[in-house]
C-alpha positions in Angstrom: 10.6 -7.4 91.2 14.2 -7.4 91.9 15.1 -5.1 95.3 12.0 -4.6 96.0 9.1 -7.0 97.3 5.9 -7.3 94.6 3.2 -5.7 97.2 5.6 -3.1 98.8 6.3 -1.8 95.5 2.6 -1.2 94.6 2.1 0.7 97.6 5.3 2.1 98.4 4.1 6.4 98.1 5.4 9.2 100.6 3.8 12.3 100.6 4.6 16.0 101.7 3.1 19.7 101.3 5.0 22.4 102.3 4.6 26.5 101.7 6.4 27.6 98.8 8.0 30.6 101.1 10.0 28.2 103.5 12.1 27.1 100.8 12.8 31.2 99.1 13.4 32.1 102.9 16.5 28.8 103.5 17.5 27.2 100.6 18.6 24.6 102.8 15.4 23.1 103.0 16.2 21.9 99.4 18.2 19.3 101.3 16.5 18.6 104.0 13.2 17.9 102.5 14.6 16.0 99.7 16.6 14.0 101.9 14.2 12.9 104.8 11.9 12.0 101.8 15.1 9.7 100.4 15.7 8.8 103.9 12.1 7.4 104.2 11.9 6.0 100.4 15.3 3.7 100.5 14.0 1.4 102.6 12.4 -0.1 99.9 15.1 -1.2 98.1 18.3 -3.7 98.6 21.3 -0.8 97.4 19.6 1.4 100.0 22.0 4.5 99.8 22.4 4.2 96.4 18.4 4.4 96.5 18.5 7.1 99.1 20.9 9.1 96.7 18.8 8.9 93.4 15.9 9.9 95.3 17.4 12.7 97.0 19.1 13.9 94.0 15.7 13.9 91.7 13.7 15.5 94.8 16.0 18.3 95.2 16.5 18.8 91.6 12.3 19.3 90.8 11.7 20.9 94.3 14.7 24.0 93.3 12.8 24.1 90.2 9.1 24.4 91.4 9.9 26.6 94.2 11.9 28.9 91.8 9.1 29.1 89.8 6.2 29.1 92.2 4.4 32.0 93.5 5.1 33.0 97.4 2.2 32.2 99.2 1.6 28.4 96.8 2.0 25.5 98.6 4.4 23.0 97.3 2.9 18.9 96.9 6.0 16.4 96.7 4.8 12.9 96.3 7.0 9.9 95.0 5.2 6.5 94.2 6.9 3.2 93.3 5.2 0.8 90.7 5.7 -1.0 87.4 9.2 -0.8 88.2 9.2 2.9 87.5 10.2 5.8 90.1 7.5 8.8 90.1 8.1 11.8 91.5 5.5 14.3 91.6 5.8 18.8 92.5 3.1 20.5 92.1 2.6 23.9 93.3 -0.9 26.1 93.4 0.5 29.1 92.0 3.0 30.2 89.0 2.5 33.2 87.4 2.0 33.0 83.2 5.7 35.2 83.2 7.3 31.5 85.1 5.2 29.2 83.2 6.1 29.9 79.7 10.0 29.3 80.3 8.8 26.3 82.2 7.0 24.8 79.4 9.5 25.7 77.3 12.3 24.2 79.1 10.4 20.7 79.2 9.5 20.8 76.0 13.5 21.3 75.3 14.1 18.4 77.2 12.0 16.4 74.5 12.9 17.9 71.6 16.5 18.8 71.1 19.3 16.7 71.4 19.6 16.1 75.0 23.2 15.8 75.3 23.8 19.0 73.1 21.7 20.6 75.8 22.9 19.6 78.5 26.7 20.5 77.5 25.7 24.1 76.4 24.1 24.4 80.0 26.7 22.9 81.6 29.2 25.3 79.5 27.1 28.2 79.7 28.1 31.6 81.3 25.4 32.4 84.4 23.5 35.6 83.8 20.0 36.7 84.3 18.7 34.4 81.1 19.6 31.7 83.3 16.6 30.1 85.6 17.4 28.6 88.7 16.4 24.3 88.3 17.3 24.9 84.6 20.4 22.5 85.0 18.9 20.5 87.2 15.7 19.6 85.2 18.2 18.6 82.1 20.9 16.8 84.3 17.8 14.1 85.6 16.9 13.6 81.9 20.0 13.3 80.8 22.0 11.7 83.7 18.9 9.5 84.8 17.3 9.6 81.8 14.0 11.1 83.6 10.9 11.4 81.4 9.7 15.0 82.8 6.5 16.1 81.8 3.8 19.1 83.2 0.5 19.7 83.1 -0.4 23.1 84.0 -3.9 24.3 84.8 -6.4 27.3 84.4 -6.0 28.8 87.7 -2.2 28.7 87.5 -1.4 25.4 89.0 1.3 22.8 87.5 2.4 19.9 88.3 5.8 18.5 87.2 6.9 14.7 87.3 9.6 12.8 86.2 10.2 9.0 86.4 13.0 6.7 86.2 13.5 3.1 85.9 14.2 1.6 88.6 16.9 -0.2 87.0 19.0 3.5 88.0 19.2 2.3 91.5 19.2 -1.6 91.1 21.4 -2.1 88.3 
């Protein structure tokens, strides 16, 4: 594989949990988590910041989203994995409430389903207001910028998981 070496890619995986409330109390921590896990990630591939910007970027992107939507005492799984020359991110959180998942579902579903880049131009375009969800924008700007394949699963006892991958061809092109 091209940037990265055959065996380091299959194992290349980074892992952190962190409460739900550290990121409603600082929204700084977006950042900061996102990029210590880029940080740590990069050094996997040739183009290294490039690398370290795609990662951050996606990271901070699903983590605004999860934590928007998770409940305040859930914890908040990030784990990114390298293989098959794909990017995986991972967020899952223990706890969204049926009123966050709907528009969550919904809003990955829109990601599939509509046009992307007529999507993506009537959020860009569109007026904030409260029918606007925090991570909206950001969900649609990784499908259509890095053309992310975001999915969910969601489970009975209100747990989801969201992930998104990209080629790695988005940071060795």
């Amino acid at each position: 594989m091209s940037g990265e070496s055959g065996a380091a890619a299959a194992r290349a995986r980074i892992a952190v949990t962190l409460p739900a409330r550290d990121f409603s109390r600082d929204w700084r921590r977006y950042n900061l988590v996102a990029n210590y896990i880029a940080e740590y990630a990069s050094a996997f591939f040739d183009h290294k910041d490039r690398a370290e910007n795609v990662i951050s970027s996606v990271f901070y992107e699903l983590l605004e989203h999860m934590a928007t939507i998770s409940g305040e005492g859930a914890d908040i799984d990030m784990r990114l994995l390298i293989a098959d020359g794909r990017l995986v991110f991972e967020i899952a959180t223990t706890s969204v409430s049926p009123e966050s998942l709907a528009p969550h579902q919904a809003l990955v579903a829109r990601l599939h389903g509509e046009e992307l880049g007529v999507l993506y131009r009537g959020m860009l375009e569109a007026e904030p207001g409260p029918g606007v969800r925090r991570g909206e924008l950001g969900l649609a700007m990784l499908a259509h910028d890095y053309r992310a394949d975001i999915s969910t699963l969601a489970g009975a006892a209100g747990d989801v998981s969201l992930r998104a991958t990209i080629d790695q061809g988005e940071i060795n092109p």
